[in-house]
Structures are given as C-alpha cells and as structure tokens.
C-alpha positions in Angstrom: -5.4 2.8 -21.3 -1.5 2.0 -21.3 1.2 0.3 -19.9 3.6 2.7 -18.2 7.1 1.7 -17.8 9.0 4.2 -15.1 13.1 4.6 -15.0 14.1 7.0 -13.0 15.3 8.8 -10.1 14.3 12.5 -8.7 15.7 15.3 -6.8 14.4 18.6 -6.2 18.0 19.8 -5.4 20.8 20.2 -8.1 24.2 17.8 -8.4 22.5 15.2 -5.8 25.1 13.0 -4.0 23.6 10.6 -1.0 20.9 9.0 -1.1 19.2 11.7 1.5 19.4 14.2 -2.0 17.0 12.4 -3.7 12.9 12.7 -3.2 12.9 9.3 -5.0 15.7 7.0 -5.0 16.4 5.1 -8.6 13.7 2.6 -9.5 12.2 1.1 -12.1 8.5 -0.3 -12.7 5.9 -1.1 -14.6 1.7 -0.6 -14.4 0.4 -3.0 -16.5 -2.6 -1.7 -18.8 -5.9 -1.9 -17.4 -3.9 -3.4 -13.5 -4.8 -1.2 -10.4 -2.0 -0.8 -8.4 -1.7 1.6 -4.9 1.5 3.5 -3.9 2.0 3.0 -0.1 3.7 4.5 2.7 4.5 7.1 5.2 4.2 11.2 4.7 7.1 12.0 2.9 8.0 8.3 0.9 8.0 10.3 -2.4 4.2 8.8 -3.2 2.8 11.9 -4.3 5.8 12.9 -6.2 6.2 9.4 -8.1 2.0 10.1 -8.9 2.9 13.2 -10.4 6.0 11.9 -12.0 3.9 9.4 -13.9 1.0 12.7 -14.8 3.4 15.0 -15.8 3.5 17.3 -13.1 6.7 16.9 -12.3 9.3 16.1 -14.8 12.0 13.4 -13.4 15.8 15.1 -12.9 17.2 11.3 -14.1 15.7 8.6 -16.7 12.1 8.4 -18.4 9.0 7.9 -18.0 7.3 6.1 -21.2 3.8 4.9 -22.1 2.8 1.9 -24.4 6.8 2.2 -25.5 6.4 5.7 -26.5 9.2 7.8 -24.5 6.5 10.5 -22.6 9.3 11.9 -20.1 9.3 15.5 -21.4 5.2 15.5 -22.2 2.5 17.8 -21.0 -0.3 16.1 -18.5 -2.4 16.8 -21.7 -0.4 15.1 -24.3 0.0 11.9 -21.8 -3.8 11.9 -21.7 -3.9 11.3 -17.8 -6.8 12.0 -15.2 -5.6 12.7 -12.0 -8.3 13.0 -8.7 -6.5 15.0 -5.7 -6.9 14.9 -2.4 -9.7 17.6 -1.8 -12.5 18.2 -4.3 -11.6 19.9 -7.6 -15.1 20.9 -8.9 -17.3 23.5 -10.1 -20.0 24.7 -7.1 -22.2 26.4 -9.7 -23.1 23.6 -12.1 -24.8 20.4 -11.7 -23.6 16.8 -10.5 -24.4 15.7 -14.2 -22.8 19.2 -15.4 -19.7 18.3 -13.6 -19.3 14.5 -14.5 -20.0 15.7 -18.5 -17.1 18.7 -18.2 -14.2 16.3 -19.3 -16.3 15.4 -22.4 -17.8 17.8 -23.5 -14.2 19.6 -23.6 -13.3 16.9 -25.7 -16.1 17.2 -28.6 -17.6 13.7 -27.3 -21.2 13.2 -28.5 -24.0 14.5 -26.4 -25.7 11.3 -26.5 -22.7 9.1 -25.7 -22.0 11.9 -22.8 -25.9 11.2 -21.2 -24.9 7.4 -21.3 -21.4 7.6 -19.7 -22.8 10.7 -17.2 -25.5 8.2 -16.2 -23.1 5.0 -16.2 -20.7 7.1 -13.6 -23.3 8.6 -11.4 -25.3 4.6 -11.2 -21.8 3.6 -10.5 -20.8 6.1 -7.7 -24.8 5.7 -6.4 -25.6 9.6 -7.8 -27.9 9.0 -10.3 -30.7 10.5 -7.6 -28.3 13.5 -7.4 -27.7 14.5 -10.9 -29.4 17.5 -11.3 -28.5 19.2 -7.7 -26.2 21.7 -8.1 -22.5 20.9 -6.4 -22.8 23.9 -4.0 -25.6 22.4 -1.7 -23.6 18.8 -1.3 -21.2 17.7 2.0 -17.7 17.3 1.3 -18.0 13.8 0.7 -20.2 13.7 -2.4 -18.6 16.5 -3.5 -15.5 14.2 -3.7 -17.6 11.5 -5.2 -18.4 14.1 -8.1 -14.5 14.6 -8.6 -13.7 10.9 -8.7 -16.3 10.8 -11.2 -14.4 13.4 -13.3 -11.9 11.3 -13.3 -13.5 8.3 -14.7 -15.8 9.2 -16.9 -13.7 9.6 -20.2 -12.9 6.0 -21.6 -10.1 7.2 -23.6 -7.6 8.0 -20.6 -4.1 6.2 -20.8 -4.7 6.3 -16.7 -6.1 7.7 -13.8 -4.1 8.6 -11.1 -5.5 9.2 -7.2 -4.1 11.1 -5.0 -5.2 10.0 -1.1 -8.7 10.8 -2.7 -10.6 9.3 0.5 -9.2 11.6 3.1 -12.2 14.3 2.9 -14.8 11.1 3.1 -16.6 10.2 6.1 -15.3 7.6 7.8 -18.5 4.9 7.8 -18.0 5.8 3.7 -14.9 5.1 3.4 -15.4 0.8 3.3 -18.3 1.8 0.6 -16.1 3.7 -2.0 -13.2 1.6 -1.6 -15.5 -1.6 -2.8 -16.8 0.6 -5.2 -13.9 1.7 -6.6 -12.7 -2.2 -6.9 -15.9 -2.8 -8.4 -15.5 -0.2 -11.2 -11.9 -0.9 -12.0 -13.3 -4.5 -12.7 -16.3 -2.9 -14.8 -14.0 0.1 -17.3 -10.7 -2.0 -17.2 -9.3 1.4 -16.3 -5.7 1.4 -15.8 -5.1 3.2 -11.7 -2.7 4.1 -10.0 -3.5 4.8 -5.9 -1.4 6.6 -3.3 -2.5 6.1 0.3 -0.9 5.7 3.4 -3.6 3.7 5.2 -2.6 0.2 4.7 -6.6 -1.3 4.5 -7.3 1.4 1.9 -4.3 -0.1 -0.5 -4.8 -3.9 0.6 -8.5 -3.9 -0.4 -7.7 -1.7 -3.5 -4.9 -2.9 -5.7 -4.1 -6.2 -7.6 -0.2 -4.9 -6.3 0.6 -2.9 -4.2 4.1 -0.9 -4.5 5.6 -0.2 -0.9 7.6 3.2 -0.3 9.5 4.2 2.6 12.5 7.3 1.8 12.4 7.7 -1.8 13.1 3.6 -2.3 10.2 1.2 -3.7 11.1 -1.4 -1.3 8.8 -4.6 -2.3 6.2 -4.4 -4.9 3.2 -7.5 -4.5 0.0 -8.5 -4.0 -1.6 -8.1 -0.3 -1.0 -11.9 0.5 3.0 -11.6 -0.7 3.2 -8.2 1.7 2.1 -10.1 4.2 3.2 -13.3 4.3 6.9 -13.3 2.6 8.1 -8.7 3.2 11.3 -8.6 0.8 11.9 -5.9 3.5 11.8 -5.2 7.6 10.1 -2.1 6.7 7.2 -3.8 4.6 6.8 -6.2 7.7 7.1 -3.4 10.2 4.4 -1.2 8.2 2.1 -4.3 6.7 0.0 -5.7 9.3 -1.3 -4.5 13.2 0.4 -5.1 14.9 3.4 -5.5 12.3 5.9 -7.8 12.3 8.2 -9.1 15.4 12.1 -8.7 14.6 14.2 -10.8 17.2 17.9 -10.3 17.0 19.8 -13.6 16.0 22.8 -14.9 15.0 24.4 -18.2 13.6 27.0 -19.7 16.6 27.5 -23.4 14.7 23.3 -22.9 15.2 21.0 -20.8 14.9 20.5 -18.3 18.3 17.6 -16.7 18.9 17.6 -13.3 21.7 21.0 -14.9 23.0 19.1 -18.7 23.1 19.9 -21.5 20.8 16.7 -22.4 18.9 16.3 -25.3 16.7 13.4 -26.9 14.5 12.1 -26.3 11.1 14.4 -25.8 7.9 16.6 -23.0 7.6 17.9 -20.9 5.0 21.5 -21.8 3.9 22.6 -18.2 3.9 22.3 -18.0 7.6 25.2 -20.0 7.9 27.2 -17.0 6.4 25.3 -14.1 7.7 26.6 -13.2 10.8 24.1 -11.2 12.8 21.1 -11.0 11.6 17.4 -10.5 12.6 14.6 -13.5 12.6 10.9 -12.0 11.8 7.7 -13.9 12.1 4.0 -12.4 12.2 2.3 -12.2 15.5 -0.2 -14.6 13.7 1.9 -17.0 13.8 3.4 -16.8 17.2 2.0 -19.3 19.4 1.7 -20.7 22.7 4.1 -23.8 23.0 4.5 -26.5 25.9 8.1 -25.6 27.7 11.2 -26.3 25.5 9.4 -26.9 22.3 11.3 -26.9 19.2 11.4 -23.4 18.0 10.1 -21.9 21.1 11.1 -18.9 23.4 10.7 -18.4 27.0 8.9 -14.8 27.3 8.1 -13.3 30.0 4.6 -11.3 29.6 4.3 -7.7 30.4 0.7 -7.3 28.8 -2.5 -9.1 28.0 -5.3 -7.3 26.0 -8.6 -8.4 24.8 -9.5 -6.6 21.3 -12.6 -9.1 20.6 -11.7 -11.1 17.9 -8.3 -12.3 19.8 -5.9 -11.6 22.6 -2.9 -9.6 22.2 0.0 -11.4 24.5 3.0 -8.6 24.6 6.2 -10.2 26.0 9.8 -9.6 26.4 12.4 -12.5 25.3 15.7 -10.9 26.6 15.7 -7.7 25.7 13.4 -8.4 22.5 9.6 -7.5 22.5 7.3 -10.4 21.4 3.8 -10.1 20.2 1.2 -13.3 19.6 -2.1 -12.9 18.4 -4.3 -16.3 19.9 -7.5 -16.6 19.1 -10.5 -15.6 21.1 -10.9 -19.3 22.6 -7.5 -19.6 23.7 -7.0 -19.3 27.6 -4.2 -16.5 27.8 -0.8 -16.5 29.9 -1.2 -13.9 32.8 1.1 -10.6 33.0 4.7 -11.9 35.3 3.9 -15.4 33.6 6.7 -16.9 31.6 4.9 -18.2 28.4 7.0 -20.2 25.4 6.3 -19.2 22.2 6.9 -20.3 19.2 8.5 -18.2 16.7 10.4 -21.1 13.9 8.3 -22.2 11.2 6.9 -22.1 7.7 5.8 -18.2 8.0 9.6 -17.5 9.7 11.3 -14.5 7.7 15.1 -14.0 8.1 17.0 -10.1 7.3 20.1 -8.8 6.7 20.8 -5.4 6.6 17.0 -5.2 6.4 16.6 -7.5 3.0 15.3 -10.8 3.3 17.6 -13.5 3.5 16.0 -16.4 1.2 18.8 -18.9 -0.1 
C-alpha cells in the first residue's frame, strides 16, 4: 500500500486558458495509505479521469502525481503497481472462478500455496467459495463482477486499488450487500482504495472521506457527517442529501434579511456584516414547524405535502424562495394554501458567498 500525494491539473486540449479548458481544474490531495476514500459527482466531474490519473492511464498535462514520496508522474500502471476494477467485468469466460481470482498471482511468480490461501480468503470474502470451480461463462453479470473485484484484491502487494463505478452491472437488492462487504474487507486487508461513484449512498457508506467533484474542481473533501452537516460548498449541499439543501437569498440591511424579511435569532457569522448579498442554507432536517413570528422563522406558504413513510415532505414557497422541511412521521402536517412558519436560523444554518461558505 502507499500514500499518494496528487498536484496537478489536466486538459485534454493544448495551451488551456479558462477554466472550461481543463477536464480537471488544479488540485491537490492526498490518500492516506491503507484510507478508503470515494470520488463523487455528476457524469462528466473529471472522476474517472482523476482515477486514471492516479493508475497511470492518463498522464496529467500540469504537476505530479507521486507515491510514498517517490515522484510516479511519468510511470507505467505496472511500475506504480496499481489494480484498477472497471465498470463492466474484465475476466476470462473460459477459466474458473478460482482460475480467475489466482491470474494476478500466478503472473507474478507468487507461491501456489500462498495463491490457494489468498484464492480462498477472496472468494470466503466475496461469498464464492461455493463457486470456485464453475467456470466464469455460466455466471450472471453480477458474479461475474464479483470475480473481477476479486482480481483486484487479491494481490497484497498493490500500492492501491482503484474502482471505477464497479457496482453499476450489480443487481440492485445486491448492491447494499457488496457495498458492506466491501467496507468489511477494506477493514480486513488495510488495502489502500480509491472509489468513483456518482450515487451519493454508495460513497457515504463506503469511504472514511469522501472527495466531492463537480466541473473539474474538488470542491470539499470529508467524512459523510462533515458533507452533510457543515458543505464548504452550495454544490456539496445541493448534491449531498434528498432532498439537498434549501438556499434562501439573503442579505445584511443593518440585520440579517431573509427572502426580503428581517430575521433574527441565533449567532451569526461576523462576515455577514461585510458580505453583501449572499445566500442562507439549512437542511430540510432541520427546518421546522415554528408558532407564528418565532425567532428565526419564515412565513411559507405550502404548495405540497407528501407522505414518503418515514416523514412528510412540506414543500413551500417563502417569497419567491422554495422551502423544504422534513417532520417526522408523528408530526401533524400544514395543509397545501396553509401559511406555515418555519424555522430556518440555527446551529445547522450554513451561510455562501459566491457559493463558498461564509464561516468567520
């Protein structure tokens, strides 16, 4: 395994001058050795080509790329000693499960009895071991990408392993199972991996951090709980969370206004004081029902009520602004035309400027 250490910038087209000219916009990062991390965000974020930045696919058009200290920029996937699993299966239909899982090792001159053990510590793993000897033709496309994220962990001497939206081929009622297991093994090897996805619960439930992408620009990197509670970014609040984030307009008039209402109550950031316009964010978590004219309330007026089981969604308008609240299944909604007051100040309240938190 090995600590990676990224600095760099890409673009696919010569002499890049905006920011639109670059696939990945100057960053710089660092995957701890044996830490699991995800890369997450839209089609198009520069996920993929970050991934195969760090495997050597790709080789980056400004900076380096360097493991354990040891400047790796202008190395061959082989010589960086990565395992990558893709998005479809990358296996061979005429050999065995076990056949497949011992391929990386026995390319590398790896003991055959040391192969059996790791061959049948994967496959227990990955819940194979009854499959071992079937050949790879006869299986669905899910175990078939089973095998291949097998492949990827079986060698112990890889500096990382690198996945790239590796659940997209698995059933659906699987997809819970191999993310666990995947957590599970990562615990187990001590593997160093690195995850792209753009399905939110697949990176949340994976990673110790999570790196957030949108447009070629890492904007936030963090564990689930930091993502959620504090986004550095309108984008990671807007992308994190269903429904995401509520943005209000605001501004500071001698107070704090709120969708063209004064609004008072809690402590406020000092910077607000300075920032002009700016936009007030809060979870619909925390948005709550509030008696009329409570301190860091809005009137709303509600244009939708929906029951999805485990709570109500309450949509509402505040001025022009769209509100959502998420109140718990016990809680006796507002009805649709009702003017509700909800509160939006409070210990979870975000603040942005030019879509970067506003925190001093």
């Amino acid at each position: 395994m090995a600590r990676i250490d990224l600095d760099l910038a890409h673009a696919y087209r010569p002499n890049p001058q905006r920011d639109e000219d670059y696939a990945l916009l100057p960053l710089k990062m660092t995957f701890r050795d044996g830490g699991a991390y995800a890369l997450l965000g839209p089609s198009g974020c520069g996920k993929t080509t970050l991934l195969n930045i760090i495997s050597g696919l790709v080789t980056p058009s400004h900076g380096t790329v360097s493991f354990d200290g040891v400047d790796m920029t202008r190395h061959t996937p082989q010589l960086r000693n990565i395992a990558q699993v893709f998005q479809f299966p990358v296996i061979y239909d005429t050999m065995t499960v076990a056949e497949n899982l011992a391929f990386p090792l026995r390319n590398r001159g790896v003991a055959p009895d040391r192969i059996k053990q790791r061959v049948g510590q994967i496959a227990e793993m990955l819940e194979m071991s009854a499959q071992l000897d079937t050949r790879a033709a006869g299986l669905a496309a899910d175990a078939k990408q089973k095998i291949s994220l097998g492949r990827g962990l079986v060698r112990e001497d890889v500096s990382a392993v690198l996945f790239d939206e590796p659940l997209t081929v698995i059933d659906p009622h699987l997809k819970w199972q191999l993310r666990r297991k995947l957590k599970q093994i990562h615990h187990e090897l001590k593997l160093t991996l690195v995850y792209v996805t753009h399905d939110q619960v697949e990176a949340l439930t994976f990673a110790e951090e999570v790196v957030v992408m949108t447009r070629g620009r890492a904007v936030q990197v963090g564990s689930a709980d930091a993502l959620f509670e504090r986004p550095a970014h309108t984008f990671v609040g807007h992308f994190i969370g269903s429904p995401g984030m509520n943005f209000l307009p605001a501004r500071w008039a001698g107070g704090l206004e709120v969708a063209g209402r004064p609004l008072s109550g809690g402590t406020l950031p000092a910077a607000l004081a300075s920032a002009g316009e700016f936009k007030l964010g809060v979870r619909p978590e925390y948005v709550s029902l509030a008696a009329a004219d409570a301190p860091g309330a809005l009137p709303a007026v509600v244009s939708m009520v929906q029951d999805v089981g485990t709570y109500w969604l309450v949509t509402a308008k505040a001025g022009d602004a769209v509100l959502r609240s998420r109140l718990s299944p016990d809680t006796v909604p507002p009805r649709v035309g009702d003017t509700a007051w909800l509160t939006v100040l409070g210990t979870h309240t975000c603040f942005y400027n030019r879509n970067e938190e506003l925190i001093a």
